[in-house]
N, CA, C and O atoms as a GROMACS GRO file, in nm:
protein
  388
    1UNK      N    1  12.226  15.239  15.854
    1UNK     CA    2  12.266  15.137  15.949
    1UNK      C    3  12.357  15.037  15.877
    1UNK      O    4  12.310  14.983  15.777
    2UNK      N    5  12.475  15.007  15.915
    2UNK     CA    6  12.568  14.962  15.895
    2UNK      C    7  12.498  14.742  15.881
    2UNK      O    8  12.456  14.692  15.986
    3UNK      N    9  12.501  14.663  15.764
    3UNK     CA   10  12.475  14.569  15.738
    3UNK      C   11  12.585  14.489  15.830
    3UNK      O   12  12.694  14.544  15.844
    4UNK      N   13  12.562  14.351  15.896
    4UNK     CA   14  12.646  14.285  15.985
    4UNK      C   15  12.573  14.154  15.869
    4UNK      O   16  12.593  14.051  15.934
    5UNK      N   17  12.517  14.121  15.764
    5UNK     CA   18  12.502  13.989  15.699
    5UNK      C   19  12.623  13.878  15.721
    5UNK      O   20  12.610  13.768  15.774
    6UNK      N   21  12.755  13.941  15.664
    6UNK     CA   22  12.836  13.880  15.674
    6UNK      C   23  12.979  13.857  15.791
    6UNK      O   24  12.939  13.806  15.895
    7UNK      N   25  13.034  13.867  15.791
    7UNK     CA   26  13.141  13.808  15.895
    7UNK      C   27  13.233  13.896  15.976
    7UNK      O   28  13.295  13.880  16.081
    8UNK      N   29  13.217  14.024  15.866
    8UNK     CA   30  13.233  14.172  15.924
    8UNK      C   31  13.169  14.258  15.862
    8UNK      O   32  13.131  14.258  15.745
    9UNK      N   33  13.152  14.369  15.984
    9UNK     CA   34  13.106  14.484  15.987
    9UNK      C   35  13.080  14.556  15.860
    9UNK      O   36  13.195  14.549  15.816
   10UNK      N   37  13.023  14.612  15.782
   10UNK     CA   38  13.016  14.620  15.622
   10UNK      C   39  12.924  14.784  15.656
   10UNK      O   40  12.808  14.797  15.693
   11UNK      N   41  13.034  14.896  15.626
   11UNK     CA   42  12.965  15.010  15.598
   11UNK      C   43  13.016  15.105  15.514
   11UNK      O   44  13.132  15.093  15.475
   12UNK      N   45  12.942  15.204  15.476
   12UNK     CA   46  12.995  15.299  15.366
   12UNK      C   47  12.964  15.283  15.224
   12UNK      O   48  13.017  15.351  15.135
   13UNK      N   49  12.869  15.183  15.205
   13UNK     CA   50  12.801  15.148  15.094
   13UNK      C   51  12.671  15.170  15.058
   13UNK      O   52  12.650  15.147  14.939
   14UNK      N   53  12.576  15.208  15.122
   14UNK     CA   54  12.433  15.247  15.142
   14UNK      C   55  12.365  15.198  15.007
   14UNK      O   56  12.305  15.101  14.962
   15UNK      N   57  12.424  15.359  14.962
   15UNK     CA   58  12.368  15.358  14.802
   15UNK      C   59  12.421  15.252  14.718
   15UNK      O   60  12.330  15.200  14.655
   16UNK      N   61  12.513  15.211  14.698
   16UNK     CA   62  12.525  15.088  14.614
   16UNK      C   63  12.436  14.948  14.649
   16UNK      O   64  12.370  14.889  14.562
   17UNK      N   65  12.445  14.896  14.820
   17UNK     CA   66  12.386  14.807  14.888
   17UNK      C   67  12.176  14.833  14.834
   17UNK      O   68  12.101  14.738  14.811
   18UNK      N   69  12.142  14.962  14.829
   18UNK     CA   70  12.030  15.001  14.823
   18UNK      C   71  11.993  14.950  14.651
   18UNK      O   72  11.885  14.902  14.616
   19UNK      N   73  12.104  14.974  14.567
   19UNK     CA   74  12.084  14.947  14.413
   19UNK      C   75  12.097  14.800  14.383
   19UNK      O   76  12.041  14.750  14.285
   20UNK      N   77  12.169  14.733  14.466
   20UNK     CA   78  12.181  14.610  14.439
   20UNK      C   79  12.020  14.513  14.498
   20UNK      O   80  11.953  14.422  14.448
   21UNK      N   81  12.015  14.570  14.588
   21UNK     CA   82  11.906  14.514  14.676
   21UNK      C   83  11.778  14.548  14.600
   21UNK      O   84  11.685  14.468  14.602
   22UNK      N   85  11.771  14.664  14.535
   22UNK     CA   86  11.646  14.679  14.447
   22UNK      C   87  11.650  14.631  14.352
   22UNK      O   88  11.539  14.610  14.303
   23UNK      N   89  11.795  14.574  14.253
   23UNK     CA   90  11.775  14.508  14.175
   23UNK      C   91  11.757  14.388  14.210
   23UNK      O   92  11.690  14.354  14.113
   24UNK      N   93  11.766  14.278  14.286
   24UNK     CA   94  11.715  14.190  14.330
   24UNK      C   95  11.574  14.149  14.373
   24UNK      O   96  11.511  14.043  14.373
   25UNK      N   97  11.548  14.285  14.413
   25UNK     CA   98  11.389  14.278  14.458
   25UNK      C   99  11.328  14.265  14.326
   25UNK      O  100  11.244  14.175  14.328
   26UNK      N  101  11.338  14.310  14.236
   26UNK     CA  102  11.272  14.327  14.111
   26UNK      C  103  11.292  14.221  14.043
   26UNK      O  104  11.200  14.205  13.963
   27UNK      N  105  11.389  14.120  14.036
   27UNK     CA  106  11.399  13.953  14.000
   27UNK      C  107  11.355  13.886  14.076
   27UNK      O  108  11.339  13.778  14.020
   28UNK      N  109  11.314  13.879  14.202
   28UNK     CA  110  11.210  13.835  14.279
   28UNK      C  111  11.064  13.862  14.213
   28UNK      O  112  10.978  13.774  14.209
   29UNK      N  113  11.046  13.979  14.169
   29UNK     CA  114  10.917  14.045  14.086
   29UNK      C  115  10.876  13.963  13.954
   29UNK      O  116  10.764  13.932  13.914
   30UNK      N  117  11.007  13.937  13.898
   30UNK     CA  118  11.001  13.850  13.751
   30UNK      C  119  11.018  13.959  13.690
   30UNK      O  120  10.951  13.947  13.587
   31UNK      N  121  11.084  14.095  13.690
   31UNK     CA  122  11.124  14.193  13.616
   31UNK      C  123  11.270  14.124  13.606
   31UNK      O  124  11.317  14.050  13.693
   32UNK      N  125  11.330  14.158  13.491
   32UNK     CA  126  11.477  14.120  13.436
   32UNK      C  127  11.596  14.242  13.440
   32UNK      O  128  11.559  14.359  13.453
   33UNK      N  129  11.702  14.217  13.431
   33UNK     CA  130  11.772  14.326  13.466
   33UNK      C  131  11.931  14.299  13.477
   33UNK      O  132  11.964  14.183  13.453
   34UNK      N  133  11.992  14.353  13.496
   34UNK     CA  134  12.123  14.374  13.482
   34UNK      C  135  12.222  14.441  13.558
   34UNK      O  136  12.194  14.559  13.578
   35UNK      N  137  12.380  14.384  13.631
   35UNK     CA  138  12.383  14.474  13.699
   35UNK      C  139  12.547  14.450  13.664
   35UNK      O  140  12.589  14.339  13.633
   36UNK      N  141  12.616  14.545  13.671
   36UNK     CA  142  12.738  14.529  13.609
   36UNK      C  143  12.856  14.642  13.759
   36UNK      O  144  12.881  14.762  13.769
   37UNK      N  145  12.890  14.532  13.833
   37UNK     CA  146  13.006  14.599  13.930
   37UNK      C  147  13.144  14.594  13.896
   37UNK      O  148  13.206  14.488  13.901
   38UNK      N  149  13.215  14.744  13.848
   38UNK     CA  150  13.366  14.697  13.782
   38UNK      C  151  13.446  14.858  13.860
   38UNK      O  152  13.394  14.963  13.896
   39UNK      N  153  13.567  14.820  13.860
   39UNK     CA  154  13.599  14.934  13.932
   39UNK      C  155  13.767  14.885  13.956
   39UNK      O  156  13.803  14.771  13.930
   40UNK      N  157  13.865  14.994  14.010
   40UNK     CA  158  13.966  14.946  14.047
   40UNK      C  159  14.011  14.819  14.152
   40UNK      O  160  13.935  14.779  14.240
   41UNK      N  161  14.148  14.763  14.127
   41UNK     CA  162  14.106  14.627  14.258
   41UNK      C  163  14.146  14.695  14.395
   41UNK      O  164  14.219  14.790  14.421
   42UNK      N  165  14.084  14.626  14.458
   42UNK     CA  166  14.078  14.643  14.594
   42UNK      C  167  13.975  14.733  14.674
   42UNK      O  168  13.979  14.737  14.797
   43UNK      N  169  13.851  14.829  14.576
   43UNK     CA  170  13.773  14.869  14.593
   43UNK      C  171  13.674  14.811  14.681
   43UNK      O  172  13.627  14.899  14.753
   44UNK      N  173  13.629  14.711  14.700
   44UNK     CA  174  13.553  14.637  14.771
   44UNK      C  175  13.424  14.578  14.672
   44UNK      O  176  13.313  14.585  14.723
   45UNK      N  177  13.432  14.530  14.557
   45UNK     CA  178  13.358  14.477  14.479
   45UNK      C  179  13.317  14.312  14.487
   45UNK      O  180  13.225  14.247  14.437
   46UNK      N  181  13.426  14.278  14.571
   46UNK     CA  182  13.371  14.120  14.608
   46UNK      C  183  13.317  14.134  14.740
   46UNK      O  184  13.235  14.060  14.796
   47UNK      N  185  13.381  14.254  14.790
   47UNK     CA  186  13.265  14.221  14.956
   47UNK      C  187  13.110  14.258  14.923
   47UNK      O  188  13.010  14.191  14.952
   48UNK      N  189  13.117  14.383  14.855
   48UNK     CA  190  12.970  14.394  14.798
   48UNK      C  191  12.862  14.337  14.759
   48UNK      O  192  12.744  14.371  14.773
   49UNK      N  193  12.924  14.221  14.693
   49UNK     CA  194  12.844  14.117  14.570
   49UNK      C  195  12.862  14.022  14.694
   49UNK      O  196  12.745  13.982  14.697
   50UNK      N  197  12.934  13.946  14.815
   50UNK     CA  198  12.914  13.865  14.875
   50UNK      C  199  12.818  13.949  14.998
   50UNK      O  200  12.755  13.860  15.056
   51UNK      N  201  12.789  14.058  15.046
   51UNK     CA  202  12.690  14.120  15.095
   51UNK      C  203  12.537  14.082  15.050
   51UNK      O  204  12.457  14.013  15.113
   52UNK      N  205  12.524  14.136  14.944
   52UNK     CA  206  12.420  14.097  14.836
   52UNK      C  207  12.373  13.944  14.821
   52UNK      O  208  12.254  13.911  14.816
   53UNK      N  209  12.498  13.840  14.816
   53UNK     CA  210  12.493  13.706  14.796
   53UNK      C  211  12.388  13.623  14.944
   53UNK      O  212  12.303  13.534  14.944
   54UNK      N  213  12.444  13.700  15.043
   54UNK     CA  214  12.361  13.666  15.173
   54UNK      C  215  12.244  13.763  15.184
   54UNK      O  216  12.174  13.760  15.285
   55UNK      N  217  12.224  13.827  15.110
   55UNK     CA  218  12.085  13.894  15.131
   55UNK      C  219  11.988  13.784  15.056
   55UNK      O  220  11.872  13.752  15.078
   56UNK      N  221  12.065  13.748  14.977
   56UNK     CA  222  11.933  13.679  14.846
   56UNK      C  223  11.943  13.555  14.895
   56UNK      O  224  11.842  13.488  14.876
   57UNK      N  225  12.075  13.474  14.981
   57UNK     CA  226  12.014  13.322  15.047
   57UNK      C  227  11.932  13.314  15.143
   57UNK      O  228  11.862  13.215  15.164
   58UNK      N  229  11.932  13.488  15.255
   58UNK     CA  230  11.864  13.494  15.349
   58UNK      C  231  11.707  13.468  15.310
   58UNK      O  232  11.620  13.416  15.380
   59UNK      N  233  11.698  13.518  15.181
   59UNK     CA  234  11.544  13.557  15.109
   59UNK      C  235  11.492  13.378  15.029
   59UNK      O  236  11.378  13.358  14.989
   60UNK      N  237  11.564  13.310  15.024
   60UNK     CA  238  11.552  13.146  14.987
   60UNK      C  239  11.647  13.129  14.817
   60UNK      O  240  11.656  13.027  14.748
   61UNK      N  241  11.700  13.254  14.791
   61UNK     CA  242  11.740  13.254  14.673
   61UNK      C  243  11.864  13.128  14.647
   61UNK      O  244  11.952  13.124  14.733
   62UNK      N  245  11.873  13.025  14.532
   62UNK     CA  246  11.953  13.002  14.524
   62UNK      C  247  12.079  13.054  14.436
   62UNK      O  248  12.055  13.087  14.320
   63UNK      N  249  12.189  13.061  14.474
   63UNK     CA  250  12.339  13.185  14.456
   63UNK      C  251  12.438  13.065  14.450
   63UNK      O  252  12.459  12.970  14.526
   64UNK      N  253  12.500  13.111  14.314
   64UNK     CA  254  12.634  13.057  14.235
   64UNK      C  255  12.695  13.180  14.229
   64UNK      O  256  12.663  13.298  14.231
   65UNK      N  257  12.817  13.098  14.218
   65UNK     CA  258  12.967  13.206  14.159
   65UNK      C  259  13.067  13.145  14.087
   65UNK      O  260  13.127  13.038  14.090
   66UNK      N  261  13.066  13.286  13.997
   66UNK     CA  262  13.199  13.265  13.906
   66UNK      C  263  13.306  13.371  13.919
   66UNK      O  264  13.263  13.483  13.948
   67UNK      N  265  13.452  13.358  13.902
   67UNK     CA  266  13.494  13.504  13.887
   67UNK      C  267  13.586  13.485  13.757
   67UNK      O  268  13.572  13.386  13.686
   68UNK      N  269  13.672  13.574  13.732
   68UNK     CA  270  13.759  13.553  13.636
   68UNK      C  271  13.913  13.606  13.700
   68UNK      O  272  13.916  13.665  13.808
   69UNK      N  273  14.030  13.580  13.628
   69UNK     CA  274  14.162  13.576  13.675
   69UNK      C  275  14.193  13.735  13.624
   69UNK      O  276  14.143  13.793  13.527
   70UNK      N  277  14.279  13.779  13.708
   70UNK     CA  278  14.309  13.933  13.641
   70UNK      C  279  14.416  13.907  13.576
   70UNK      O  280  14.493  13.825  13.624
   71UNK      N  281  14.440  13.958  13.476
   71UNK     CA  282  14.499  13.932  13.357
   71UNK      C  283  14.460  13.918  13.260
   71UNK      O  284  14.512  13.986  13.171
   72UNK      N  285  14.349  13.825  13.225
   72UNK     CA  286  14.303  13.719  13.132
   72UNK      C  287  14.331  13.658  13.093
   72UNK      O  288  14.335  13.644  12.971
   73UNK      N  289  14.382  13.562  13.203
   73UNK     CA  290  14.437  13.472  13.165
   73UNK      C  291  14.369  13.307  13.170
   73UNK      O  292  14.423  13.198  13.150
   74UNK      N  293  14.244  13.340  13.200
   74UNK     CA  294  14.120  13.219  13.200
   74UNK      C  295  14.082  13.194  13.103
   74UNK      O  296  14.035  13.283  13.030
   75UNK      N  297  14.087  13.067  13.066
   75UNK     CA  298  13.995  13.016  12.936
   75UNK      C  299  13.821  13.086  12.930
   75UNK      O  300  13.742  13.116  13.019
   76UNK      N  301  13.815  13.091  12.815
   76UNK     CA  302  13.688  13.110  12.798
   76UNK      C  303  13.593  13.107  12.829
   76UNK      O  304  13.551  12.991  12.825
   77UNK      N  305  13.475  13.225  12.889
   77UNK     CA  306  13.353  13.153  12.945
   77UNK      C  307  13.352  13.101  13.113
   77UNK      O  308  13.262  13.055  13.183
   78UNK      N  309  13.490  13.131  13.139
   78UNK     CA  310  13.525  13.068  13.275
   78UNK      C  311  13.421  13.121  13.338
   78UNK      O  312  13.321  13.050  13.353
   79UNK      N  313  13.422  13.264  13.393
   79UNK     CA  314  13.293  13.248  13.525
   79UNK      C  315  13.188  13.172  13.545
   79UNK      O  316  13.156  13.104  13.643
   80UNK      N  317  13.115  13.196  13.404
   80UNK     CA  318  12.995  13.084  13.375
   80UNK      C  319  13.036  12.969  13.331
   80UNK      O  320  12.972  12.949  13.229
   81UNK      N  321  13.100  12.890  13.348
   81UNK     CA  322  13.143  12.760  13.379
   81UNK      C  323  13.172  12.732  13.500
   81UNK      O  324  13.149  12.615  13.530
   82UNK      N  325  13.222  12.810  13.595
   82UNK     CA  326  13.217  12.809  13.729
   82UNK      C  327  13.101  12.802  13.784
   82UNK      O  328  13.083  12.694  13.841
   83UNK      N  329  12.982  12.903  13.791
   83UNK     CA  330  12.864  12.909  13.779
   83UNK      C  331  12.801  12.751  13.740
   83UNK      O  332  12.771  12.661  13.819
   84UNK      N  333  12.796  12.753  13.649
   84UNK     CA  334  12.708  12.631  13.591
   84UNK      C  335  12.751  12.468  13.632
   84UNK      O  336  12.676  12.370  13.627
   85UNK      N  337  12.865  12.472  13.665
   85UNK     CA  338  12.929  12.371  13.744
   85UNK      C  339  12.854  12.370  13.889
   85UNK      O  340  12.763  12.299  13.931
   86UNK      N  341  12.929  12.481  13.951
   86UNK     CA  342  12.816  12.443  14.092
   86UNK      C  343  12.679  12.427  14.087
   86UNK      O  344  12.635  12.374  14.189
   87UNK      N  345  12.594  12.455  14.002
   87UNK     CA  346  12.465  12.437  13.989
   87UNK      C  347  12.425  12.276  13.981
   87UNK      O  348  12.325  12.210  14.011
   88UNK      N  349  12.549  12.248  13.928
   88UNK     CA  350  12.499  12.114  13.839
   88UNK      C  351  12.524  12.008  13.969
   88UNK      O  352  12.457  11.905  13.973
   89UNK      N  353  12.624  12.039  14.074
   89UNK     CA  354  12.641  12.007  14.213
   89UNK      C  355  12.586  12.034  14.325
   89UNK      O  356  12.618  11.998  14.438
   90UNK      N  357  12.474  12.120  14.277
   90UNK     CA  358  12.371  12.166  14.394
   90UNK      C  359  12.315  12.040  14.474
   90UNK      O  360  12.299  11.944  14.399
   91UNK      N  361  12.283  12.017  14.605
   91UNK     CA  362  12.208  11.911  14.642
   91UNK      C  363  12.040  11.925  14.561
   91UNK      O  364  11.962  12.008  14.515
   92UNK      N  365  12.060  11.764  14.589
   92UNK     CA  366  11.917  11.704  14.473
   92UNK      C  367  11.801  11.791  14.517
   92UNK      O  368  11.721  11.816  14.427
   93UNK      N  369  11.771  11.852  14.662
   93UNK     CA  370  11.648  11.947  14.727
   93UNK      C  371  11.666  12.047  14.632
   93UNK      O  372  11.556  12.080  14.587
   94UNK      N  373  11.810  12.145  14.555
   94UNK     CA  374  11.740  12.222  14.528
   94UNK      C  375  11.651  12.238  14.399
   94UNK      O  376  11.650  12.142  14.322
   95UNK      N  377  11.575  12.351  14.365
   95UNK     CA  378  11.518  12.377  14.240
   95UNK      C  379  11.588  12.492  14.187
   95UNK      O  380  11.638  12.591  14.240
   96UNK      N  381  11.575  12.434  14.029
   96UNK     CA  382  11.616  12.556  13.935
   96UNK      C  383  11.555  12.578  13.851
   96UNK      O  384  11.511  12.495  13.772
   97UNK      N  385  11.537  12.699  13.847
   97UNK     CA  386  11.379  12.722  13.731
   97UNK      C  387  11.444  12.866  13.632
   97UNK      O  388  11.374  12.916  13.543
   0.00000   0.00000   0.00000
């Protein structure tokens, strides 16, 4: 069944949507883990990870983002400075543990 989370229609991903979603379930668990999406551009790797992103706010998760510039042409560390920036701008309700 074709996921409608986000703003369009999102199908043809099952098995990836199914791997991402179990790895999430399992950081919900307090199991640790890793998940590494890389591939040619235009593949659909940011709709994926923003699929995923509304699964885990739907679930109370709180979700940051970073990306990096193609090229490499970003200073250092950029995503996670992106990341860690919005965190640090989160409203005062949320928790980070």
């Amino acid at each position: 069944m074709p996921s409608v989370t986000g703003t369009d229609l999102f199908v043809g991903r099952e098995r990836e949507m199914a791997e991402l979603t179990a790895a999430f379930e399992g950081a919900l668990d307090g199991r640790g883990g890793f998940v590494m999406l890389a591939g040619e551009p235009g593949i659909g790797k940011t709709r994926l990870t923003e699929e995923l992103a509304a699964i885990a706010k739907e679930r109370g998760a709180l979700v940051t983002w970073g990306s990096c510039f193609e090229g490499g042409s970003a200073p250092p560390y950029w995503p996670w400075t992106q990341a860690i920036r919005s965190l640090l701008t989160e409203p005062s309700g949320a928790t980070l543990t």
